[in-house]
C-alpha positions as semicolon CSV with decimal commas, in nm:
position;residue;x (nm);y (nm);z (nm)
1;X;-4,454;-13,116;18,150
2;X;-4,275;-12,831;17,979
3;X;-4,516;-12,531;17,895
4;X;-4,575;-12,485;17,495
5;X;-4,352;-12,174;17,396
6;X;-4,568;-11,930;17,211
7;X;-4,586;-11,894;16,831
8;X;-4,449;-11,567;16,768
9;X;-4,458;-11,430;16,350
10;X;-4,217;-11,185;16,289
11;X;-4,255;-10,995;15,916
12;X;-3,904;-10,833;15,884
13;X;-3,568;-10,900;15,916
14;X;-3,449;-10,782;16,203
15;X;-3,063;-10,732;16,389
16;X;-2,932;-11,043;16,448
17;X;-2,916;-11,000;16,800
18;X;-3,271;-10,936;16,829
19;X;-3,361;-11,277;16,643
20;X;-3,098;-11,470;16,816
21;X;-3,319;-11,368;17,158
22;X;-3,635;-11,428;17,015
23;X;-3,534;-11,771;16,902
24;X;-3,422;-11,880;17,232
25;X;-3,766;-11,755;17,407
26;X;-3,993;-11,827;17,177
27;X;-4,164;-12,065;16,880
28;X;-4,052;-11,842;16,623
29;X;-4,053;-11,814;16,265
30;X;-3,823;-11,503;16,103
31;X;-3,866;-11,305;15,766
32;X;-3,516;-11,389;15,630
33;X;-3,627;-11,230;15,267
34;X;-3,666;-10,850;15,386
35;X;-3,940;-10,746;15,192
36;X;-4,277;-10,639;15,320
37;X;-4,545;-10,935;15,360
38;X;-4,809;-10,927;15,116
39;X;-5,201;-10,892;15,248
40;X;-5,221;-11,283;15,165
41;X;-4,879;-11,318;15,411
42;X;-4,993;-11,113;15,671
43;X;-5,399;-11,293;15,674
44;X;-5,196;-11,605;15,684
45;X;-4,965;-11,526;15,949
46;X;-5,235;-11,381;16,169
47;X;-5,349;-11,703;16,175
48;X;-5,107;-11,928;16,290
49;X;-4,978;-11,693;16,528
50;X;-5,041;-11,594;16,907
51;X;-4,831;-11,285;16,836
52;X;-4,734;-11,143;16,568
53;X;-4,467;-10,877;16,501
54;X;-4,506;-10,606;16,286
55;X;-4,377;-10,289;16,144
56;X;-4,475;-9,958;15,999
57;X;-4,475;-10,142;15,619
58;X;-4,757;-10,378;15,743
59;X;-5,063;-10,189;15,736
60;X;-5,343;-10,386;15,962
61;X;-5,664;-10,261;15,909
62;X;-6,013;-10,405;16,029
63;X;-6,055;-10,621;15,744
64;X;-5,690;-10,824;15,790
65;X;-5,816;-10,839;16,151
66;X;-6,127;-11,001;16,053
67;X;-5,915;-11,283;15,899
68;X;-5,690;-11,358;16,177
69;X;-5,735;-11,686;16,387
70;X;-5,834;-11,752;16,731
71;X;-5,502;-11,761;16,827
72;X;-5,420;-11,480;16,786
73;X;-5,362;-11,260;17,071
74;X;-5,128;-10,990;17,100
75;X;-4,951;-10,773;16,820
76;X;-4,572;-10,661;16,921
77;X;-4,563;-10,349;16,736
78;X;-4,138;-10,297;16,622
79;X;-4,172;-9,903;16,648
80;X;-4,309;-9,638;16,825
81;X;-4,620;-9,531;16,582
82;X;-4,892;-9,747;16,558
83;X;-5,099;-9,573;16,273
84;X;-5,090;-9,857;16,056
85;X;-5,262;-10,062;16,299
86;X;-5,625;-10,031;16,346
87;X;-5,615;-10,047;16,735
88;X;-5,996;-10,016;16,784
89;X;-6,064;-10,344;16,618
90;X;-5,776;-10,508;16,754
91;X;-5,929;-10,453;17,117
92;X;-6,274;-10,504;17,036
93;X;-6,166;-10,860;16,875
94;X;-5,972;-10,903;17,215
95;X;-5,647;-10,866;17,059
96;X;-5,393;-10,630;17,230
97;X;-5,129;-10,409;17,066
98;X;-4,832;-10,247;17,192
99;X;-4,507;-10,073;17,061
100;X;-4,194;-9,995;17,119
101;X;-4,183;-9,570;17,256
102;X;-3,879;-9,410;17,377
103;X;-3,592;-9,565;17,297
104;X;-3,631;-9,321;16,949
105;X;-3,585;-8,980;17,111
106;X;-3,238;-8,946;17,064
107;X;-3,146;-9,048;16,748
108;X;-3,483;-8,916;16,592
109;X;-3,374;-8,570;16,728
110;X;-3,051;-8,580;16,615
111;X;-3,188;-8,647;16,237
112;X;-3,375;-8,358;16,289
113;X;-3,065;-8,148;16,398
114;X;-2,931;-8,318;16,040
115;X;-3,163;-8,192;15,831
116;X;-3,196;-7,827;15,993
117;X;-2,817;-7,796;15,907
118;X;-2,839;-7,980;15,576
119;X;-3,103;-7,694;15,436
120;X;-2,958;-7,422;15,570
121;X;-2,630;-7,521;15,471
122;X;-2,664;-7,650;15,162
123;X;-2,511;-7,954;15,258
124;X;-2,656;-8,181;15,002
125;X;-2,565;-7,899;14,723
126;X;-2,181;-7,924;14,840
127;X;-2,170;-8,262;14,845
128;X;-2,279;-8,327;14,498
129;X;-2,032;-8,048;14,377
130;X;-1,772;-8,255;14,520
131;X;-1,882;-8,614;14,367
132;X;-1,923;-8,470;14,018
133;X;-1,602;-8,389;14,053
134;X;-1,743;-7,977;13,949
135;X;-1,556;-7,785;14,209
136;X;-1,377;-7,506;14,117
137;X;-1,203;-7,392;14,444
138;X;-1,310;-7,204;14,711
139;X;-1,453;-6,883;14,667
140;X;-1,635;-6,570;14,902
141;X;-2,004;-6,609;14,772
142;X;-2,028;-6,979;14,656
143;X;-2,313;-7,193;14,820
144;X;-2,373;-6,954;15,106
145;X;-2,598;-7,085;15,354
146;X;-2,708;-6,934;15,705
147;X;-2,567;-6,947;16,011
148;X;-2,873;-7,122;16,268
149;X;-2,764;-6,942;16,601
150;X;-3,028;-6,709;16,677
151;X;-3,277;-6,827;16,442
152;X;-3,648;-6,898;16,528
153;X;-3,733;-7,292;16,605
154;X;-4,066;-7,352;16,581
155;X;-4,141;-7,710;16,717
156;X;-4,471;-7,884;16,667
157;X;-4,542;-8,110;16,901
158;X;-4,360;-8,092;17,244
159;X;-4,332;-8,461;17,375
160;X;-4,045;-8,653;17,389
161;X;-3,909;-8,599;17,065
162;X;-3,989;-8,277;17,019
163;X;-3,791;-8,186;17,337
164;X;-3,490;-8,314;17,247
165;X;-3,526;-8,128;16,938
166;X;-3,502;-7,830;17,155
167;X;-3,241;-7,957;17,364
168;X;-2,995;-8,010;17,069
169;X;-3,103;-7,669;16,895
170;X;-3,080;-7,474;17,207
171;X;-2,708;-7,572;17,238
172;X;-2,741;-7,487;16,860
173;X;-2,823;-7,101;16,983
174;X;-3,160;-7,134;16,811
175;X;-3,468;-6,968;17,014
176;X;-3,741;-7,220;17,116
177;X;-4,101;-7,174;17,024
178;X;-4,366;-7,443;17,002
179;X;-4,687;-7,534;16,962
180;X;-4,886;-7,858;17,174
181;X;-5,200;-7,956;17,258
182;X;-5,118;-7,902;17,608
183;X;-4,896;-7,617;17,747
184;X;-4,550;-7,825;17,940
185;X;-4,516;-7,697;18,294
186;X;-4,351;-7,373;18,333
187;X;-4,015;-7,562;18,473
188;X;-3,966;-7,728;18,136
189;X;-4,013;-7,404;17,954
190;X;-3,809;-7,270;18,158
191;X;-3,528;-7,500;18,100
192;X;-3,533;-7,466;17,694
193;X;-3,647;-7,080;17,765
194;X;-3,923;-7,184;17,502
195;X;-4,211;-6,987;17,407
196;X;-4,560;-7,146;17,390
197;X;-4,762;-7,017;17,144
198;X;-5,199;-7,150;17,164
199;X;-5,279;-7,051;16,797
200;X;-5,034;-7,250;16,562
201;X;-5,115;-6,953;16,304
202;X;-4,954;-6,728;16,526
203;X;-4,621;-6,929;16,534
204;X;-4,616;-7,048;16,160
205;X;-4,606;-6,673;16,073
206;X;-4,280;-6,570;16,262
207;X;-4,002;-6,877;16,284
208;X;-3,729;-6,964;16,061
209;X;-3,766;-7,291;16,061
210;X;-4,081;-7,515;16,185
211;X;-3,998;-7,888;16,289
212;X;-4,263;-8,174;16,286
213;X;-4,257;-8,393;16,557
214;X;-4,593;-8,459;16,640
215;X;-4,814;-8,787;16,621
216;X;-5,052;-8,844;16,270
217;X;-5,406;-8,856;16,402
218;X;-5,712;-8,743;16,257
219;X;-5,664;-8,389;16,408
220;X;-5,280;-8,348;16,285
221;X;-5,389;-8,435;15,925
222;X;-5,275;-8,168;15,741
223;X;-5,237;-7,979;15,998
224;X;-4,991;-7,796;15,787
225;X;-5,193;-7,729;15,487
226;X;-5,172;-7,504;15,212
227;X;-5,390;-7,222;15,411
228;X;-5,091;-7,203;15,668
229;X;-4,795;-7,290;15,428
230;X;-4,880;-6,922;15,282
231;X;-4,846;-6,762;15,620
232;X;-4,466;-6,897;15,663
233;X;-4,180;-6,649;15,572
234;X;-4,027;-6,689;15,235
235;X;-3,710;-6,761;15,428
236;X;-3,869;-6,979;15,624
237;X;-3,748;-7,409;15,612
238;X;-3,993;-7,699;15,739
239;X;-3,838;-8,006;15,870
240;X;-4,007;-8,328;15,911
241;X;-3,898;-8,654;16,085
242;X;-4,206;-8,734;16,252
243;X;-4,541;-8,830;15,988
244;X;-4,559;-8,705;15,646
245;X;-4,933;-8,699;15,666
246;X;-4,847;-8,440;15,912
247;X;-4,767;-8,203;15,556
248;X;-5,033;-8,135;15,259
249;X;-4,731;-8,232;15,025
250;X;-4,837;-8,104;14,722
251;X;-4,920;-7,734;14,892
252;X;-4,537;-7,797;15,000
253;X;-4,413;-7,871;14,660
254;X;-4,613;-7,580;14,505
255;X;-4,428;-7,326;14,749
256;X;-4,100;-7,487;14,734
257;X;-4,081;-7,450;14,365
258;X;-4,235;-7,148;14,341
259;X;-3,984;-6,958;14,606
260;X;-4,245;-6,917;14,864
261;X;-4,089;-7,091;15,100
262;X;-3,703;-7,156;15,159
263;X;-3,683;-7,493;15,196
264;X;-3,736;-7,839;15,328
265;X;-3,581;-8,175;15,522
266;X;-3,804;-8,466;15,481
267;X;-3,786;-8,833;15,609
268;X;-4,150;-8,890;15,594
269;X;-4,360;-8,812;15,315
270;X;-4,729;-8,801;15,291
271;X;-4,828;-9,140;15,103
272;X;-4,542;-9,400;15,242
273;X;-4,245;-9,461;15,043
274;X;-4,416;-9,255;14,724
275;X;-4,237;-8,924;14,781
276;X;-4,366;-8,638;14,513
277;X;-4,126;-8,659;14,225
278;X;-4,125;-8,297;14,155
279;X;-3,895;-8,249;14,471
280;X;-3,607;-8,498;14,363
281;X;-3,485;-8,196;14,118
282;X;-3,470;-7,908;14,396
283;X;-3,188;-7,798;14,529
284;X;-3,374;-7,625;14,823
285;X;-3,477;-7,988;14,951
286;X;-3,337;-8,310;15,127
287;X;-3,506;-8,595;15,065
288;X;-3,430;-8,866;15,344
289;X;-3,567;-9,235;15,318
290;X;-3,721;-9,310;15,686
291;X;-3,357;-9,284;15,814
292;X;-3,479;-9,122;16,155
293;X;-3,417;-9,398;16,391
294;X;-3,199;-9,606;16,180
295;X;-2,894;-9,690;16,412
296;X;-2,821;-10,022;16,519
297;X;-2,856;-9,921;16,893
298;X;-3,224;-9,796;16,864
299;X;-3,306;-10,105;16,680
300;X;-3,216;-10,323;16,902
301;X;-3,342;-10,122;17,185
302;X;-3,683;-10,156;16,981
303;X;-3,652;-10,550;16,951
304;X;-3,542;-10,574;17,338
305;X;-3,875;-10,369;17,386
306;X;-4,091;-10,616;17,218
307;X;-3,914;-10,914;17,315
308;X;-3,989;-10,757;17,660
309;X;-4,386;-10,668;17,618
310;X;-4,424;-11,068;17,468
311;X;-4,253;-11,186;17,761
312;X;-4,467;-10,973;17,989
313;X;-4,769;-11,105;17,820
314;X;-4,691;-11,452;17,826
315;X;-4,615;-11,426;18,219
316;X;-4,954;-11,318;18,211
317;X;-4,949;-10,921;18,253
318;X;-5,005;-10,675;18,060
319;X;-4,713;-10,556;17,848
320;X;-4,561;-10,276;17,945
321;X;-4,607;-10,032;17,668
322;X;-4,920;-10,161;17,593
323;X;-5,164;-9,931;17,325
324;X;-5,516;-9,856;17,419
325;X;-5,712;-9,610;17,140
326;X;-5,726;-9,347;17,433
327;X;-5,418;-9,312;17,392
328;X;-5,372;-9,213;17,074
């Protein structure tokens, strides 16, 4: 007797190569409208399901959990951060989560690398010159920007991302600095020839530009809040491809308006797709919408990786890149 596929619930549209495979494998019903689920959706989902595929839109908290069914046993994360899902509940209800890490790095770093050059360029600036059809010729002081090489990096948060941030900007010429929880082993330091600095203070106070590429967790809210916004150079530029929580982002505004503060790169903002309106009109800013790790290779590197941890699961292991809250 043939073995009952399992019921797999998948709430976004995703590359057509990655549905085509999870058809084949599994019972398994597709979001062909791709618009976030409502609450209602996702309770109802969560209950016909024994897995159920998410994304960073769906936010599954302990009181969605409460409403999902028996069967309902493992939640295939599509993407690398899992702060929408309350993981604690999930494993005390016996429900496991995983995600989808690594497969990210690259083209999240090279976003980053975007933006950096986009500020201090005044990329955005040029490019709207152009499409309004305004320009006037070339000329010796017109939208001067700064050159990167030898400029100060200061990278917080030194994992996987945040290393090939300082692969890309060391070719770049930029000097590495950065700032972790944990000091990397003297071998990778040596290879970026990257300064660790212990008191973030310290570092926010003396680099040209600061890029965000660390997790959001209860100890990295904020963690660049208005307090240490002031202590940044006025030629200073923040980047941020990582969390927007990551940012108080109306101290940000404040200083970007007021001069205090060069400029910024954002694809994350602090409350989800809501980005402040008072940045839209700045010319010192570049407003990104979650573009990070949107290539078609990544994504369906992120669907192979959850087609993999369901498979692993239904073999009966543990998936591979399963999330446990010590972990995060």
């Amino acid at each position: 007797m043939a073995k009952e596929r399992l019921s797999v619930v998948v709430t976004r549209r995703l590359p057509e190569p990655v549905q085509k495979r999870l058809g084949e494998l599994f019972d398994v019903t597709l979001r062909e409208d791709d618009t976030p689920m409502t609450k209602t959706e996702l309770a109802a989902a969560m209950r016909s399901a024994d897995v159920l595929v998410p994304t960073v839109t769906d936010t599954i908290d302990a009181g969605l959990l409460a409403q999902a069914g028996d069967r309902l046993r493992l939640i295939a994360n599509y993407g690398a951060g899992v702060d929408h899902i309350d993981v604690s509940t999930a494993r005390q209800r016996g429900i496991l989560v995983s995600n989808t890490p690594g497969v990210l790095t690259d083209d999240t770093a090279d976003m980053t690398m975007a933006l950096i050059l986009a500020v201090t360029r005044r990329i955005p600036e040029g490019l709207a010159l152009m499409q309004k059809g305004d320009w006037a010729g070339w000329a010796p002081t017109a939208l001067l920007g700064g050159r990167i090489a030898g400029r100060r990096l200061g990278i917080l948060g030194m994992g996987r991302i945040g290393q090939a941030v300082a692969r890309r900007a060391q070719a770049f010429g930029m000097q590495i600095h950065y700032h972790n929880r944990r000091r990397l082993h003297p071998e990778i330091e040596a290879e970026f020839g990257a300064t660790y600095w212990e008191s973030l203070d310290q570092m926010a106070a003396r680099m040209d530009v600061i890029s965000v590429n660390c997790p959001s967790t209860p100890s990295t809210y904020h963690l660049l809040n208005a307090r240490r916004l002031k202590l940044l150079k006025p030629e200073a530029v923040i980047v941020n491809t990582s969390r927007g929580e990551v940012i108080d982002e109306n101290a940000l505004v404040r200083m970007l308006r007021s001069g205090d503060i060069a400029g910024a790169g954002l694809d994350v903002y602090e409350h989800g797709i809501a980005a402040n309106p008072r940045m839209r009109d700045l010319d010192n800013v570049v407003l990104l919408p979650h573009m990070g790790s949107a290539t078609i290779e990544g994504r369906i590197e992120m669907g192979e990786k959850v087609i993999i941890n369901i498979k692993t699961y239904e073999d009966g292991h543990r998936p591979p890149d399963q999330v446990v809250p010590s972990m995060l």
